[in-house]
Backbone as JSON, one array per atom type, in Angstrom:
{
  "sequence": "XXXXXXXXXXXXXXXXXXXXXXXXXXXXXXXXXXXXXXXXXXXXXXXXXXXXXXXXXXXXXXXXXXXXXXXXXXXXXXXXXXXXXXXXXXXXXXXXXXXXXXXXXXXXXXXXXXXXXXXXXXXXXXXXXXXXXXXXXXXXXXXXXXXXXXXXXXXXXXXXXXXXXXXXXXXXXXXXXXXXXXXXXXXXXXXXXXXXXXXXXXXXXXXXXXXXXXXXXXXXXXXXXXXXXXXXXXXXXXXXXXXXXXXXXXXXXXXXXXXXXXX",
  "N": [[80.49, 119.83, 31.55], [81.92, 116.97, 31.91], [85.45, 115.83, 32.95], [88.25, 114.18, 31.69], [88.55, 110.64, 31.8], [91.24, 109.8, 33.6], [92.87, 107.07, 33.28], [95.34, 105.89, 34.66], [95.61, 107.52, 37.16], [92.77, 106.0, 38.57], [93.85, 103.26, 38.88], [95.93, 104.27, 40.53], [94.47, 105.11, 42.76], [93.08, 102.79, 43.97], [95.33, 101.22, 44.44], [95.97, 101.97, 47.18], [98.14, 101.97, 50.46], [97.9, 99.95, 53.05], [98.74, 101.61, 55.29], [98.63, 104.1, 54.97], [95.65, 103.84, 54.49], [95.16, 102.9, 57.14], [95.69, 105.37, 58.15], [94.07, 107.58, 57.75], [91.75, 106.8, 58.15], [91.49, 106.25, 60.92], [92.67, 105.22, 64.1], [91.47, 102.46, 65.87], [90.06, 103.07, 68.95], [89.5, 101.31, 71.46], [91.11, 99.55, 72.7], [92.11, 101.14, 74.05], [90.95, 103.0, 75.7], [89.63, 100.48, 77.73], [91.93, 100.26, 78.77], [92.39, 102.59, 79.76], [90.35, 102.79, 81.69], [90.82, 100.64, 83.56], [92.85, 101.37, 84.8], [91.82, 104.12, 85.71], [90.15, 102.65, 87.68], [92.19, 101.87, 89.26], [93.32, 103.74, 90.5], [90.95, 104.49, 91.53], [91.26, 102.9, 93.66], [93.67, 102.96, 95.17], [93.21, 105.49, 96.04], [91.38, 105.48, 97.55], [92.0, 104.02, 99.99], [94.46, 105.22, 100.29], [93.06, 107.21, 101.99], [91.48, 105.91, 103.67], [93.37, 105.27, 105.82], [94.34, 107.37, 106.32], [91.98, 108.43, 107.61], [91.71, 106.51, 109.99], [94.39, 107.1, 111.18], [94.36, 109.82, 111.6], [92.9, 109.97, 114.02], [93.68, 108.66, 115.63], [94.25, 105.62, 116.41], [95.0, 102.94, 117.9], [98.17, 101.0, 118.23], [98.26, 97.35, 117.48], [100.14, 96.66, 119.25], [99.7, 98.47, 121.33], [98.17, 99.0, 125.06], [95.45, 96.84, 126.15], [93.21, 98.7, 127.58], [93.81, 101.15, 126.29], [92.9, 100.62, 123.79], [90.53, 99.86, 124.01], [89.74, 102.78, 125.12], [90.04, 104.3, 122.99], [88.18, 102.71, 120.66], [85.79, 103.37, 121.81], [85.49, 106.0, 122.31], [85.86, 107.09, 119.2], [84.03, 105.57, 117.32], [82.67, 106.71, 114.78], [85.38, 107.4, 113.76], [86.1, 104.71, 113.18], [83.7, 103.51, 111.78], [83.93, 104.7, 109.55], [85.81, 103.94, 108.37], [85.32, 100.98, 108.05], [83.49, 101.4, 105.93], [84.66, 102.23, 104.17], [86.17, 100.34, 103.47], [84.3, 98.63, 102.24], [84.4, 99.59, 100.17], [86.88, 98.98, 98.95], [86.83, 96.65, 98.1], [85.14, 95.8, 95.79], [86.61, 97.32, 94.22], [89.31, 96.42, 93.81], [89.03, 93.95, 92.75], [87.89, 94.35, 90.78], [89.56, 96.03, 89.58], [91.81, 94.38, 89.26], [90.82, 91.91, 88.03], [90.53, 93.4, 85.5], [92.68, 94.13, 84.93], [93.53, 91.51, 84.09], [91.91, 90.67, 81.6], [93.11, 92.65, 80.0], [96.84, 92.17, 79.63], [95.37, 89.32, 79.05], [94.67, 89.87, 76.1], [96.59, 90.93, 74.99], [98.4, 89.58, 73.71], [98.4, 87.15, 75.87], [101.08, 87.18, 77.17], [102.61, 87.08, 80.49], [99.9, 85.8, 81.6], [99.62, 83.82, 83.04], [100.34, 85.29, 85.69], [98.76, 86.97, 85.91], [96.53, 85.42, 86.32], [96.95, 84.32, 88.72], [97.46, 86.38, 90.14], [94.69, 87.38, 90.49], [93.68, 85.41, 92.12], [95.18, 85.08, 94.52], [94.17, 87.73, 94.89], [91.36, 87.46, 95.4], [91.14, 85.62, 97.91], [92.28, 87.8, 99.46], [90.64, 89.85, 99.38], [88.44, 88.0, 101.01], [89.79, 87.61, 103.04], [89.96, 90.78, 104.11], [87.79, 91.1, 104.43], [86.71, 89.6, 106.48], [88.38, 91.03, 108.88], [87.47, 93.38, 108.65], [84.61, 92.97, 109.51], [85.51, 91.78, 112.13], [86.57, 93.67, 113.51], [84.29, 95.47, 113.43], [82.81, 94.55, 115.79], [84.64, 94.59, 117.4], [84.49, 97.58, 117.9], [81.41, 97.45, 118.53], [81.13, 96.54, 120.72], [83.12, 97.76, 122.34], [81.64, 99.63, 123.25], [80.01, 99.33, 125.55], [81.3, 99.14, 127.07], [82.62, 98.97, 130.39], [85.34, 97.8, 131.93], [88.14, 96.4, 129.76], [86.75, 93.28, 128.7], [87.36, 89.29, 128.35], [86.58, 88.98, 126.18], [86.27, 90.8, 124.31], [89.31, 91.72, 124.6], [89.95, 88.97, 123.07], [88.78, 89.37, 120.48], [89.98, 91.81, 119.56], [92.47, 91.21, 119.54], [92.15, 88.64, 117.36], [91.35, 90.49, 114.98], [93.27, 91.64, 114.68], [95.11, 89.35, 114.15], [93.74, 88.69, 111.99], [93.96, 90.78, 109.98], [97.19, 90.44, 109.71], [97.39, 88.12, 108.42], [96.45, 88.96, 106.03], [98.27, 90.27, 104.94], [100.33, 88.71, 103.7], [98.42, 87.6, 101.64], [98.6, 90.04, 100.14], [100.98, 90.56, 99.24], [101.52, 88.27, 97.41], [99.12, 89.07, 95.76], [100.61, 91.51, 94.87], [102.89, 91.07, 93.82], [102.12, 89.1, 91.41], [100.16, 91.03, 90.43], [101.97, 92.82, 89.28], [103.98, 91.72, 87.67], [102.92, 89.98, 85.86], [101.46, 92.86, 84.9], [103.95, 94.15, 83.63], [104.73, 92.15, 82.02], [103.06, 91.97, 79.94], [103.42, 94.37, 79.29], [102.79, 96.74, 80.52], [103.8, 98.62, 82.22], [107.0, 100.16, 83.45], [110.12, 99.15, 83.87], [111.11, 99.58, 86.69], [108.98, 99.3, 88.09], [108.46, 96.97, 88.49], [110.54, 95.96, 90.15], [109.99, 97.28, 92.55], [107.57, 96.06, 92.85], [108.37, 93.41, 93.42], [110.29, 93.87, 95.58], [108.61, 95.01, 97.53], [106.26, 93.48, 97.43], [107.81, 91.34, 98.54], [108.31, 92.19, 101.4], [105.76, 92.0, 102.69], [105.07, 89.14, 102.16], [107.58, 88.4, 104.6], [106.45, 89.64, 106.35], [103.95, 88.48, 107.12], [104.29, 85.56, 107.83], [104.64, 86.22, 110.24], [102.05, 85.82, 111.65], [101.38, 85.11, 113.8], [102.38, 86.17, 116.02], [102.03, 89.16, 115.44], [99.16, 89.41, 115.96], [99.23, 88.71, 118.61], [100.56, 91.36, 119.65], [102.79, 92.06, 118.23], [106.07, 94.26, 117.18], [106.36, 93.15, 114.87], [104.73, 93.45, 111.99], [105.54, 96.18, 111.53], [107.37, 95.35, 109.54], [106.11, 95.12, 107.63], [104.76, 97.19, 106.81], [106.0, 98.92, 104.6], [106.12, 97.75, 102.78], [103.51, 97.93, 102.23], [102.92, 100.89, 101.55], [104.17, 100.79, 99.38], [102.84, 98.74, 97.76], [100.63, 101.26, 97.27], [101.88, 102.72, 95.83], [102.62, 101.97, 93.44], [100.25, 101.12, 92.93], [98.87, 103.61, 92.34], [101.06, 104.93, 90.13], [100.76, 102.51, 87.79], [97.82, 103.04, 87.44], [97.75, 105.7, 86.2], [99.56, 105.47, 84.3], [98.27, 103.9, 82.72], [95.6, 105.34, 82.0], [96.93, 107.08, 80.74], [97.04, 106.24, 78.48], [97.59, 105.07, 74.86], [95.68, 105.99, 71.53], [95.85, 104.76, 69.95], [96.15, 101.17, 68.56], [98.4, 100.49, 67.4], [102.52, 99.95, 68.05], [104.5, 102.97, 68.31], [106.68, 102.6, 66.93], [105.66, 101.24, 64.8], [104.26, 102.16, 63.44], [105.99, 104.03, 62.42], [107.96, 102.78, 60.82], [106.02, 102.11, 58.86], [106.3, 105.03, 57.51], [108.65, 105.13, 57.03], [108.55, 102.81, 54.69]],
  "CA": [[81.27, 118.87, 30.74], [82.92, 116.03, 32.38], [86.49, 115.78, 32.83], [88.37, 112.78, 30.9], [88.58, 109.66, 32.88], [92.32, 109.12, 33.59], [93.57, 105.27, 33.97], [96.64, 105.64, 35.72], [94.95, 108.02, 38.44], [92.5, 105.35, 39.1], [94.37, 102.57, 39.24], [96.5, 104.48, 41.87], [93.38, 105.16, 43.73], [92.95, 101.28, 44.08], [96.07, 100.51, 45.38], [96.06, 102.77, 48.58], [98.83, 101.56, 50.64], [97.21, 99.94, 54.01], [99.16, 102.28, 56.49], [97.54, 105.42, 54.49], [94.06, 103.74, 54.61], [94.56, 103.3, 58.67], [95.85, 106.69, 59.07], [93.23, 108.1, 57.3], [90.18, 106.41, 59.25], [92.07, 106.2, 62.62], [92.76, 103.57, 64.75], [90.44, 101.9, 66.82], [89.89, 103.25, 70.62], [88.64, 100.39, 72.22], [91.94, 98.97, 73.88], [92.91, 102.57, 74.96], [89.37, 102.81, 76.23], [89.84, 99.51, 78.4], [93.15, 100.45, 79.71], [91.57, 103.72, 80.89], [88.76, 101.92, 82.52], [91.5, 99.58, 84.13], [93.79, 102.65, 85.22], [91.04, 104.97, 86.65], [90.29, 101.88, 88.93], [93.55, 101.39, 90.55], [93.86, 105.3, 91.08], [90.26, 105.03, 92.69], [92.09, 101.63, 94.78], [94.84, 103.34, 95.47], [92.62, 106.95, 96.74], [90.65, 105.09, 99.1], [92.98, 103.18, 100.88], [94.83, 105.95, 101.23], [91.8, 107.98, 102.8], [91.08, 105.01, 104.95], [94.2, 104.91, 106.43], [94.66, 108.69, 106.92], [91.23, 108.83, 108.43], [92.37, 105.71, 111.02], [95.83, 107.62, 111.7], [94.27, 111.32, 112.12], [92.1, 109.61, 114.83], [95.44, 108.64, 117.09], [94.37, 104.6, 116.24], [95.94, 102.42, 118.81], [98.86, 99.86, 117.22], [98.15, 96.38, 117.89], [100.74, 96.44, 120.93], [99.12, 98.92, 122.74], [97.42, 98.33, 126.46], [93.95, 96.64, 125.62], [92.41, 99.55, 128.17], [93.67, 102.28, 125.42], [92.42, 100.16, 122.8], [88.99, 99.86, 124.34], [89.26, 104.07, 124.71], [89.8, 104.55, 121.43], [87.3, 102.47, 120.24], [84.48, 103.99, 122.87], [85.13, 107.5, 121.55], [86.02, 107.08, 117.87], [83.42, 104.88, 116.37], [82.54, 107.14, 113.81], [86.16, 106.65, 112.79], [86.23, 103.12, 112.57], [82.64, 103.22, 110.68], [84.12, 105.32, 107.96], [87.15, 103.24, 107.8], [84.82, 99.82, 107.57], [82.82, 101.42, 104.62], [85.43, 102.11, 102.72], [86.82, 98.88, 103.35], [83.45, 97.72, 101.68], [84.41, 99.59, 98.26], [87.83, 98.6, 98.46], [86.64, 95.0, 97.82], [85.06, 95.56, 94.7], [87.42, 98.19, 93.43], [90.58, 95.81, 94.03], [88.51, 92.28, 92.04], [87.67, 94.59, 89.1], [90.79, 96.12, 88.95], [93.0, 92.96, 89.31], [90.21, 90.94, 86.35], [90.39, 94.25, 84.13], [94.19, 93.81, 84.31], [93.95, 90.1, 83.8], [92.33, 90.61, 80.83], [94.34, 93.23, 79.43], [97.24, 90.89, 79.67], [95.5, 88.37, 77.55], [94.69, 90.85, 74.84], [98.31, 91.57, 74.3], [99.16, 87.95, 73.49], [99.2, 86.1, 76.9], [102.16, 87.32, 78.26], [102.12, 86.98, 81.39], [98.37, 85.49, 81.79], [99.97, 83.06, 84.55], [100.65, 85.67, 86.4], [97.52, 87.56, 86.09], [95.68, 84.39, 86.99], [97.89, 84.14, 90.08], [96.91, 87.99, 90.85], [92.73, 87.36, 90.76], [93.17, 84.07, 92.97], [94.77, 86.14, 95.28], [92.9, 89.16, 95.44], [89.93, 86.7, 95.83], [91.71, 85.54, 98.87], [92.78, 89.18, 100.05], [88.93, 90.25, 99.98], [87.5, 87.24, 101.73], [90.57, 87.83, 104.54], [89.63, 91.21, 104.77], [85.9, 91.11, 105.09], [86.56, 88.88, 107.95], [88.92, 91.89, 109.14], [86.3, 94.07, 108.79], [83.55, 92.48, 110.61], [85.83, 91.82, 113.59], [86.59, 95.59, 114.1], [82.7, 95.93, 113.92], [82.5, 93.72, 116.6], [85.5, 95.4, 118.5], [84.05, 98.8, 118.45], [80.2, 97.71, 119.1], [80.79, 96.12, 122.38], [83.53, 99.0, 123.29], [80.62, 101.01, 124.03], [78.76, 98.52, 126.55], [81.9, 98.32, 128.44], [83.5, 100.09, 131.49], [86.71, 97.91, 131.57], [87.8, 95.38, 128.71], [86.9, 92.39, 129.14], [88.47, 88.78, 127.72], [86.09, 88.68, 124.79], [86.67, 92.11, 123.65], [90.61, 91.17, 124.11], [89.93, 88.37, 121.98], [88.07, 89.93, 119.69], [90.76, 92.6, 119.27], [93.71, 89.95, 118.56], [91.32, 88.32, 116.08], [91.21, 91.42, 114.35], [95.05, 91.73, 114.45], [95.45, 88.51, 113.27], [93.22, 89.15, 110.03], [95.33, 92.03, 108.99], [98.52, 89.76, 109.74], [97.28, 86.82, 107.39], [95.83, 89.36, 104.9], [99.95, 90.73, 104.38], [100.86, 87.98, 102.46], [97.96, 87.68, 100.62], [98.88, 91.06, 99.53], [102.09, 90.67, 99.08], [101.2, 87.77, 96.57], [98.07, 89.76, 94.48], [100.98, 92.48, 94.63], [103.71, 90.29, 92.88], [101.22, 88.7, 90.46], [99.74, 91.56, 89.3], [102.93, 93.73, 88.49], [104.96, 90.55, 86.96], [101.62, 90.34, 84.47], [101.4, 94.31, 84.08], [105.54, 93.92, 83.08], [104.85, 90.77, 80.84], [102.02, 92.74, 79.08], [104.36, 95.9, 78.63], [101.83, 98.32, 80.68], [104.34, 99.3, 82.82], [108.32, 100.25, 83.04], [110.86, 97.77, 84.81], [111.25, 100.02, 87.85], [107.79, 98.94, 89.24], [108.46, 95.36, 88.92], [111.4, 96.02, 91.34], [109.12, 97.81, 93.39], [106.7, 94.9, 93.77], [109.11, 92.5, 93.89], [111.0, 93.74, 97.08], [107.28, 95.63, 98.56], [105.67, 92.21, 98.06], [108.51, 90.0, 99.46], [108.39, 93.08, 102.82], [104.8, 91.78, 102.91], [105.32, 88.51, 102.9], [107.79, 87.75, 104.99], [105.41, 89.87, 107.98], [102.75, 88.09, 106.83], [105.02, 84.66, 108.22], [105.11, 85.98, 111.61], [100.88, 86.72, 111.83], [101.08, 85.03, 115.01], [103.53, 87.38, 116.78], [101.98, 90.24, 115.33], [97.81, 88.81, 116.99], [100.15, 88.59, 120.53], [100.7, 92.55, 119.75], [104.64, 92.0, 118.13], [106.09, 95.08, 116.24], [107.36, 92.45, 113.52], [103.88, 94.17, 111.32], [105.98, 97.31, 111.28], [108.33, 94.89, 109.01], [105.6, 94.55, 106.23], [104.26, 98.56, 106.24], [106.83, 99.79, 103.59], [105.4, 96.97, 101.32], [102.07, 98.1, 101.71], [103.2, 102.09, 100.98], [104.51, 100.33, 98.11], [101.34, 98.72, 96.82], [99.69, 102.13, 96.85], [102.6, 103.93, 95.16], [102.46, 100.94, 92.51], [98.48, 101.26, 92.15], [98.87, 104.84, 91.71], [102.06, 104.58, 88.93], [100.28, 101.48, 86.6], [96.8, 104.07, 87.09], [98.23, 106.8, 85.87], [100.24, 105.28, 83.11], [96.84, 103.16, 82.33], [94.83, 106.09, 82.0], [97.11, 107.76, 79.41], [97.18, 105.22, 77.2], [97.53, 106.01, 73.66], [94.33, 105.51, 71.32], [96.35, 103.82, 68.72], [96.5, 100.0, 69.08], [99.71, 99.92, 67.27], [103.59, 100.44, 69.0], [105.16, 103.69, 67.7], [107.61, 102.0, 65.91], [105.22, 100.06, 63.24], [103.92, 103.79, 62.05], [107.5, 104.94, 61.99], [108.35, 102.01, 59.58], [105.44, 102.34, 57.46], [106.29, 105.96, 57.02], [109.74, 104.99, 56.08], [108.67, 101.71, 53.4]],
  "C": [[82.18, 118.08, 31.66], [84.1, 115.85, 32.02], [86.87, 114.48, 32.35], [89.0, 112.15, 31.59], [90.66, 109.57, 32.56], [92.45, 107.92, 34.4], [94.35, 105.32, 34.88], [96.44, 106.56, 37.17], [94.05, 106.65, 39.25], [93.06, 103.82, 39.38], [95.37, 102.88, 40.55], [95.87, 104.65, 43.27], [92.91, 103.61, 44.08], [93.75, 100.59, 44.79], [96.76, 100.9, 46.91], [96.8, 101.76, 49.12], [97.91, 101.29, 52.2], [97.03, 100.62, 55.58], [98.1, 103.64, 56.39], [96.55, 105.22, 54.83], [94.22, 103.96, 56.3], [94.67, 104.71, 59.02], [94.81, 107.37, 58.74], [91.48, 107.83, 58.13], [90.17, 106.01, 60.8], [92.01, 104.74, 63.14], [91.64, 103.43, 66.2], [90.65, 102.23, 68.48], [89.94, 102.45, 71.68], [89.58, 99.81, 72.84], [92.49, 100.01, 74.67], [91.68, 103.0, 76.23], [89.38, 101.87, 78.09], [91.32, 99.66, 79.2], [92.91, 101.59, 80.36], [90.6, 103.41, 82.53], [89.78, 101.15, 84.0], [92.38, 100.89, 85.39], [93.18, 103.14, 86.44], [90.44, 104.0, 87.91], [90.94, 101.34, 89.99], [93.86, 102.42, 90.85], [92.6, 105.54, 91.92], [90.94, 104.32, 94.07], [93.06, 102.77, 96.18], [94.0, 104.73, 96.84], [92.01, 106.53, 98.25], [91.23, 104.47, 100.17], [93.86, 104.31, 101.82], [93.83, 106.78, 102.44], [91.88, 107.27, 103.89], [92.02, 105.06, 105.88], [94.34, 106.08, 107.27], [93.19, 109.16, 107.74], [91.86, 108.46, 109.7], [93.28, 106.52, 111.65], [95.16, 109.43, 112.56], [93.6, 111.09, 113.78], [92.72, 109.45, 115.98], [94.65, 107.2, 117.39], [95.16, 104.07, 117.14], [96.6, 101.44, 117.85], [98.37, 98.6, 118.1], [99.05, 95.92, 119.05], [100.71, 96.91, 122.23], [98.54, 98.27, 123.85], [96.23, 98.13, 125.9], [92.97, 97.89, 126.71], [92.66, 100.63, 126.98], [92.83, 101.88, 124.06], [90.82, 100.67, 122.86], [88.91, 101.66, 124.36], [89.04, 104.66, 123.79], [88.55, 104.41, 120.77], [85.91, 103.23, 120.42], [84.48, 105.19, 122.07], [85.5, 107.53, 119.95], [85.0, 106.08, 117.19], [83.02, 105.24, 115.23], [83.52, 106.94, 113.06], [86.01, 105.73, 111.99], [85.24, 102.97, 111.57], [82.79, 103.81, 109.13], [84.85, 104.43, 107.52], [86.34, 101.59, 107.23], [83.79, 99.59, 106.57], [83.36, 101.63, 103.79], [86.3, 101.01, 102.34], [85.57, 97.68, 102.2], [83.61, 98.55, 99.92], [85.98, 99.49, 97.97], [87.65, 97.02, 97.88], [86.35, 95.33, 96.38], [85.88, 96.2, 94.12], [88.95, 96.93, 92.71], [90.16, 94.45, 92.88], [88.68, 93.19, 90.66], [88.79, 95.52, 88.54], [91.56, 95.14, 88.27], [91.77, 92.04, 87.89], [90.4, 91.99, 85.1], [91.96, 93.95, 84.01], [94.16, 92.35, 83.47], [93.45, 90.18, 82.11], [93.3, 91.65, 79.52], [94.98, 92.69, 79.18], [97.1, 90.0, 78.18], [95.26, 88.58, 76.51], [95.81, 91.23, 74.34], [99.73, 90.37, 74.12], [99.5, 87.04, 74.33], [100.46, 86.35, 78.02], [101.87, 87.65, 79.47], [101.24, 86.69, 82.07], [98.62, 84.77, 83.35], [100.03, 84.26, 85.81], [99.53, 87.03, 86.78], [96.42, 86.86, 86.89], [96.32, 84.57, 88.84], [97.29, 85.46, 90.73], [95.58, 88.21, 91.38], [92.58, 86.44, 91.77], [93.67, 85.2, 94.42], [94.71, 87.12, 96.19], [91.71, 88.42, 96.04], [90.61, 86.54, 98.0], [92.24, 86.84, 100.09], [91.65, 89.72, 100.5], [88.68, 89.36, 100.87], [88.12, 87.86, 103.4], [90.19, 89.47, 104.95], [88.0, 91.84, 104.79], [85.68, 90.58, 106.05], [87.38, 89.86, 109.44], [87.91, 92.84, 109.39], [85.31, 94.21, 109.63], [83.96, 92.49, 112.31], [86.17, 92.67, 114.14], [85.61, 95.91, 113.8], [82.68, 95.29, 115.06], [83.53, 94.32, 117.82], [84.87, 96.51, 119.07], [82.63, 98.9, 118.97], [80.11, 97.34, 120.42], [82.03, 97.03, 123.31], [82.68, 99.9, 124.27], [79.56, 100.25, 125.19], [80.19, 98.06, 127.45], [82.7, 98.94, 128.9], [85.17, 99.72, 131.96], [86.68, 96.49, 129.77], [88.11, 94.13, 128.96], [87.95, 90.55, 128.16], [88.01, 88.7, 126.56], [86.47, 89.9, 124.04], [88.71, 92.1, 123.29], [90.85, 90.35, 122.64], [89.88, 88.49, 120.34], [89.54, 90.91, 119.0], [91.83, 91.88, 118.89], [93.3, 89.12, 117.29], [91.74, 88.99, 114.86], [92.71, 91.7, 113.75], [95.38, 90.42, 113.86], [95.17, 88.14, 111.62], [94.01, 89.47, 108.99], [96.59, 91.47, 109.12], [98.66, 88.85, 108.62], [96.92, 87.69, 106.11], [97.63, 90.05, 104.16], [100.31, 90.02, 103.27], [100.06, 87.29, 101.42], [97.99, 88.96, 99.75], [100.07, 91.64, 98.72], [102.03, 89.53, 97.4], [100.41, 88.18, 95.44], [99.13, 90.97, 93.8], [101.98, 92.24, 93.66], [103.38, 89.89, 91.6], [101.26, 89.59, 89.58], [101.05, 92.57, 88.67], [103.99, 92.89, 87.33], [103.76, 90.1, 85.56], [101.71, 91.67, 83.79], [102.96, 94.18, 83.24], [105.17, 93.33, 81.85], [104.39, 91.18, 79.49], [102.68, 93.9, 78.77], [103.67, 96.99, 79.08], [102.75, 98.93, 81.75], [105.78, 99.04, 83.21], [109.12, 99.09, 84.2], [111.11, 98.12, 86.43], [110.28, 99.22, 88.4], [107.54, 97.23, 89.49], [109.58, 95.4, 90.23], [110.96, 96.33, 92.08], [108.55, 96.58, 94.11], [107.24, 93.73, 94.03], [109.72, 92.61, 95.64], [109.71, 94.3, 97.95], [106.58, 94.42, 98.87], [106.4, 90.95, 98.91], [108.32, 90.86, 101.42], [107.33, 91.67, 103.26], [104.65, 90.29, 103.44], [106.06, 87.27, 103.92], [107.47, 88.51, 106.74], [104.16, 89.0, 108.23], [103.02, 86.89, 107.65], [104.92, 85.11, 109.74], [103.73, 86.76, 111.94], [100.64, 86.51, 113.59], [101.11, 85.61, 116.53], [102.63, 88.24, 116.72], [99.97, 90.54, 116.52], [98.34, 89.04, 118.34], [100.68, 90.72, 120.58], [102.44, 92.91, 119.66], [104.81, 93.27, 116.95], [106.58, 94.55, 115.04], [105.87, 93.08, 112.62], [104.46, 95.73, 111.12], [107.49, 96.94, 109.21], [107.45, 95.12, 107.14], [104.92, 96.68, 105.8], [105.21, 99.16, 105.56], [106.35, 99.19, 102.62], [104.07, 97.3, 101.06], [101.88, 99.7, 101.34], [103.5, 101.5, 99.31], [103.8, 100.04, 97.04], [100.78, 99.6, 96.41], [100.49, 102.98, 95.67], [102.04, 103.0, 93.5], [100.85, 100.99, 91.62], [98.54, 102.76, 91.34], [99.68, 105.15, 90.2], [101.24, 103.75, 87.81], [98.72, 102.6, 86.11], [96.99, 104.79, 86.29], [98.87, 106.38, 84.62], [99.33, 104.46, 82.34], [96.36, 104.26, 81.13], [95.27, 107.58, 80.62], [97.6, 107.13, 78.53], [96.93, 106.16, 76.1], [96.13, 105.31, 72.99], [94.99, 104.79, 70.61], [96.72, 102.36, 69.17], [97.78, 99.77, 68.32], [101.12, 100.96, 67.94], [103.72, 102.15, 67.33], [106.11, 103.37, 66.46], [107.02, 101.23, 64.59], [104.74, 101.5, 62.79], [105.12, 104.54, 61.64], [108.21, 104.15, 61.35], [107.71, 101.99, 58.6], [105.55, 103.44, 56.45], [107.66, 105.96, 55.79], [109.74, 104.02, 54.6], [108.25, 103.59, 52.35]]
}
């Protein structure tokens, strides 16, 4: 026997209130998703760089003001170094583009803010890759003719200031992708006001070493001026990663479910 239809039940069943209906069928994943995606790519950025660096360093790397005879020893017996360090230089390229475009659009998914300054971040990064793929190549070129040679000669010099000049010009394109993209992440609200201070004073380190690339090619310790800004970048990649990556699933702020609870 069927129970007797009550009116005023279904009419209340009709006018479900729209907070109830979302809480009830959840909120959509798909920007928590994409900020994951975005995250876990600036914590791989961030991993490899460091690696690369701490391979280079464990190796006892000559600085760009060393004697070009220690240079050339280095090179001669470490090439395996350098070959690790110039393959992971080949997945920092893509890591760093599809980071810096997954931020960008993030960004414009969260109304624009800051888009200028996302744009500003992809141009460049573009610019940061090209400079160091040309970095790259010329420390292939350092370490393959180390080994065909008993002292060093002026091309291998050359070659080796080249190389130093790369990484001099590539500072303040780093210093710029580094400004960009945290003054976007800010704008967009993905990350707290500390780390804009961060990249503000890590990217100005950067470039105002970046300003003196010429010095630094001639083997000048003014490149000691810009390595706190580039600790900085990694701390920065690592921080926005990490706070990426635990995004919440809910596309709305805390505060609009803690007003609907109260209407």
């Amino acid at each position: 026997m069927r129970s007797p239809h009550n009116p005023a039940t279904a009419l209340e069943s009709l006018h479900v209130p729209v907070s109830a209906a979302a809480a009830t069928t959840g909120p959509t994943p798909t920007r928590a998703f994409r900020e994951r995606v975005v995250g876990a790519t600036a914590i791989a950025l961030a991993a490899s760089v460091a690696i690369q660096n701490a391979v280079v360093i464990s190796a006892g790397a000559p600085s760009y003001g060393d004697p070009i005879k220690k240079v050339l020893a280095f090179h001669a017996e470490h090439r395996v170094a350098v070959a690790i360090a110039v393959g992971l230089e080949a997945l920092n390229l893509p890591l760093l583009l599809g980071f810096l475009t997954g931020l960008h659009g993030l960004v414009e998914r969260r109304g624009r803010a800051g888009a200028d300054w996302a744009r500003l971040a992809v141009a460049a990064g573009a610019t940061l890759s090209a400079v160091f793929a040309l970095y790259a190549v010329l420390w292939n070129g350092v370490v393959l003719s180390a080994g065909e040679l008993a002292e060093p000669s002026r091309e291998f010099q050359l070659a080796w200031q080249l190389h130093a000049a790369a990484f001099a010009l590539a500072l303040p394109a780093l210093g710029t992708t580094f400004i960009g993209a945290a003054l976007a992440a800010h704008a967009g609200q993905l990350t707290p006001p500390w780390q804009r201070l961060l990249a503000v004073a890590g990217g100005g380190l950067l470039l105002a070493a970046g300003a003196a690339n010429l010095a630094i090619a001639d083997g000048s310790g003014l490149i000691f001026v810009g390595l706190p800004g580039y600790a900085a970048w990694l701390v920065w990649l690592l921080a926005t990663g990490v706070r990426l990556v635990r995004a919440r699933t809910a596309d709305r702020p805390d505060d609009a479910s803690t007003s609907d609870e109260e209407r």
